[in-house]
Backbone as CSV, one residue per row, in Angstrom:
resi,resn,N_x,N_y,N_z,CA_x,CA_y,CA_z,C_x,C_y,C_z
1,UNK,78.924,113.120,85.609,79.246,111.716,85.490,77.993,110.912,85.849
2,UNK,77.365,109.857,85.128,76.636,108.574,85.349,76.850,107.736,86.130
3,UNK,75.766,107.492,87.105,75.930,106.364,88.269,76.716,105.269,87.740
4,UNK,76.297,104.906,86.092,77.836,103.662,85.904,78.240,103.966,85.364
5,UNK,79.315,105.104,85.192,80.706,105.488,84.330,81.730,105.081,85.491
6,UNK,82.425,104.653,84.879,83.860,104.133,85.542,84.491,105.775,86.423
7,UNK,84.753,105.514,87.752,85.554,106.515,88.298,86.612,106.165,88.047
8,UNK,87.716,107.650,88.548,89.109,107.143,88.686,89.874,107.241,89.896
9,UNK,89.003,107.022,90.930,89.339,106.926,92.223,90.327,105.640,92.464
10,UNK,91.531,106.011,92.993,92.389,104.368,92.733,92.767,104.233,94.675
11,UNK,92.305,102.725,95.183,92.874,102.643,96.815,94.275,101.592,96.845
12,UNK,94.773,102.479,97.836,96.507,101.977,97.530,96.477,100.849,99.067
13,UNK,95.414,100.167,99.746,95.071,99.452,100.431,96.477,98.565,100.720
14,UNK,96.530,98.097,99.275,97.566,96.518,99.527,98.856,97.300,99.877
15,UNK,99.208,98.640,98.630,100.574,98.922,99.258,100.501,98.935,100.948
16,UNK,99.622,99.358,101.529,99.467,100.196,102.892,99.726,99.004,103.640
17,UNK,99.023,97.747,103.788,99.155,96.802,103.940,100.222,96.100,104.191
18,UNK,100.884,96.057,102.764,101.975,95.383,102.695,102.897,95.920,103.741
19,UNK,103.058,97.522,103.585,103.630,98.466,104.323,104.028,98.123,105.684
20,UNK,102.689,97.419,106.398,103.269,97.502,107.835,102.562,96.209,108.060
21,UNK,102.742,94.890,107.143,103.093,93.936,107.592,101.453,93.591,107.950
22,UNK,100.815,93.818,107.739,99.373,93.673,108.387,98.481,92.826,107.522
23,UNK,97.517,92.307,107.749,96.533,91.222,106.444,95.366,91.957,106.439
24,UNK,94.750,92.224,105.317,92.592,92.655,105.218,92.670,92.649,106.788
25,UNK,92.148,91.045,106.830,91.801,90.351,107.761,91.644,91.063,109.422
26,UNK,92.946,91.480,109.463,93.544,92.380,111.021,92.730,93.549,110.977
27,UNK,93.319,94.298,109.938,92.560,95.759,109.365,91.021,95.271,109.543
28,UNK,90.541,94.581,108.995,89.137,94.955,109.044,88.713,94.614,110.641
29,UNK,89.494,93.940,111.189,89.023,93.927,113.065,89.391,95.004,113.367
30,UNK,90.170,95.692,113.031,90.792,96.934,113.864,89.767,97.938,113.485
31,UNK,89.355,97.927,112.450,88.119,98.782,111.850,86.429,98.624,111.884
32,UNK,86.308,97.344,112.294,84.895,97.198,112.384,84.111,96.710,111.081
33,UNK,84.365,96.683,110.193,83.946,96.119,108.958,84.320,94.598,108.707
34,UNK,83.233,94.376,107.413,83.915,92.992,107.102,85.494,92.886,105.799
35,UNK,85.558,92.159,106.052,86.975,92.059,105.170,86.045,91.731,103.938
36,UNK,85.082,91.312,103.267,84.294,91.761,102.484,84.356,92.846,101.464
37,UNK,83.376,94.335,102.576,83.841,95.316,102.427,84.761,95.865,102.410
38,UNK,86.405,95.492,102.928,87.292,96.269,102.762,87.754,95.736,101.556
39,UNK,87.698,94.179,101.132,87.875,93.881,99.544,87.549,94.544,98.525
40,UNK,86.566,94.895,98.349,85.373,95.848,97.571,86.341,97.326,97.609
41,UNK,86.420,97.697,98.730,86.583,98.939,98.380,88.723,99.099,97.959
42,UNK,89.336,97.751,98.538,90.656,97.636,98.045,90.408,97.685,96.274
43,UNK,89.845,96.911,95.366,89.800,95.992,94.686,89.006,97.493,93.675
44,UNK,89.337,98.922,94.420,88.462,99.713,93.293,87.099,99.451,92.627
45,UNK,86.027,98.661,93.911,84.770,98.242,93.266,83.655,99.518,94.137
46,UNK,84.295,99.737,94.961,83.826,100.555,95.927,82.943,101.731,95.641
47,UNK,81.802,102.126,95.589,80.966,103.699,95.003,81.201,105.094,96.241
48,UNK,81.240,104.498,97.236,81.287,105.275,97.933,82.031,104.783,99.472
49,UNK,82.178,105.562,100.549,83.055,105.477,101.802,82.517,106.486,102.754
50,UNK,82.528,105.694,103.937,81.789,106.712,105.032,82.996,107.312,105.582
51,UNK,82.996,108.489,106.158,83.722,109.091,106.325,84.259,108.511,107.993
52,UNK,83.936,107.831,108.400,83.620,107.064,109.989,84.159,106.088,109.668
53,UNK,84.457,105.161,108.395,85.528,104.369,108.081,86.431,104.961,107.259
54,UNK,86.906,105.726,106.956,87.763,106.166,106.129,88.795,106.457,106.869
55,UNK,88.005,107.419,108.399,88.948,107.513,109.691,89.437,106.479,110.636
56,UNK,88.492,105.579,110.592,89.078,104.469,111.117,90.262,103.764,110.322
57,UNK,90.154,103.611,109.132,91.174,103.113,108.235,92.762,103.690,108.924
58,UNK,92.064,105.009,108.152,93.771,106.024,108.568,93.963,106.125,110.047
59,UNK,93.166,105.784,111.028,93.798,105.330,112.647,94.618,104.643,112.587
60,UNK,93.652,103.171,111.754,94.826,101.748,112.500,95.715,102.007,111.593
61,UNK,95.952,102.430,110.535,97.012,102.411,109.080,98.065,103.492,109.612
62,UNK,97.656,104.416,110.553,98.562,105.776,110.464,98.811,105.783,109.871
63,UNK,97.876,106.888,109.159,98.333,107.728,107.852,96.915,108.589,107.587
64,UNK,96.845,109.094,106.148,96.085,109.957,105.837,94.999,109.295,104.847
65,UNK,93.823,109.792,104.820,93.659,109.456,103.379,93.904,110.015,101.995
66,UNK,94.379,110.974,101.869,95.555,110.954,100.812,96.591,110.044,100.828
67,UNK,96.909,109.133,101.652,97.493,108.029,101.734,96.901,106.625,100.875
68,UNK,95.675,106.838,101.083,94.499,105.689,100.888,94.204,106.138,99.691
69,UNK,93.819,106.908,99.335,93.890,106.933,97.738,93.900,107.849,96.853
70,UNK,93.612,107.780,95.704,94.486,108.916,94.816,93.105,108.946,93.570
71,UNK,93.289,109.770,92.957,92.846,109.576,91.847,93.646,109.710,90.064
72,UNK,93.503,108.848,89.373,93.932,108.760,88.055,93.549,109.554,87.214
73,UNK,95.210,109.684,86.472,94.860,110.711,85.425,93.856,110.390,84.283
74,UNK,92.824,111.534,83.694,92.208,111.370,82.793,92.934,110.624,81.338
């Protein structure tokens, strides 16, 4: 794959979100990032994820990241 071919990495952020009542906003204090970056990477613009936020995510979210995201069928 080409640095710009479309992935099919999909982040289920908002469901998660919605889930337990929480805003970006909270999440990204609870995580250390800007709500910025967690836009970007909600919003499927994202190239890549450190693995040091990915865990932080799935802390404050309890859950997994197989929770956080999935990938689409070809």
């Amino acid at each position: 794959m080409s640095d710009d071919a479309p992935h099919r990495v999909v982040c289920h952020l908002d469901r998660l979100l919605a889930e337990r009542g929480m805003t970006l906003a909270e999440l990204a204090a609870r995580v250390g990032v800007t709500v910025v970056n967690l836009s970007v990477l909600k919003n499927d613009r994202a190239r890549a994820v450190r693995f040091s936020t990915l865990t932080a995510i799935c802390d404050a979210l309890g859950c997994q990241p197989g929770d956080v995201f999935s990938v689409a069928p070809r």
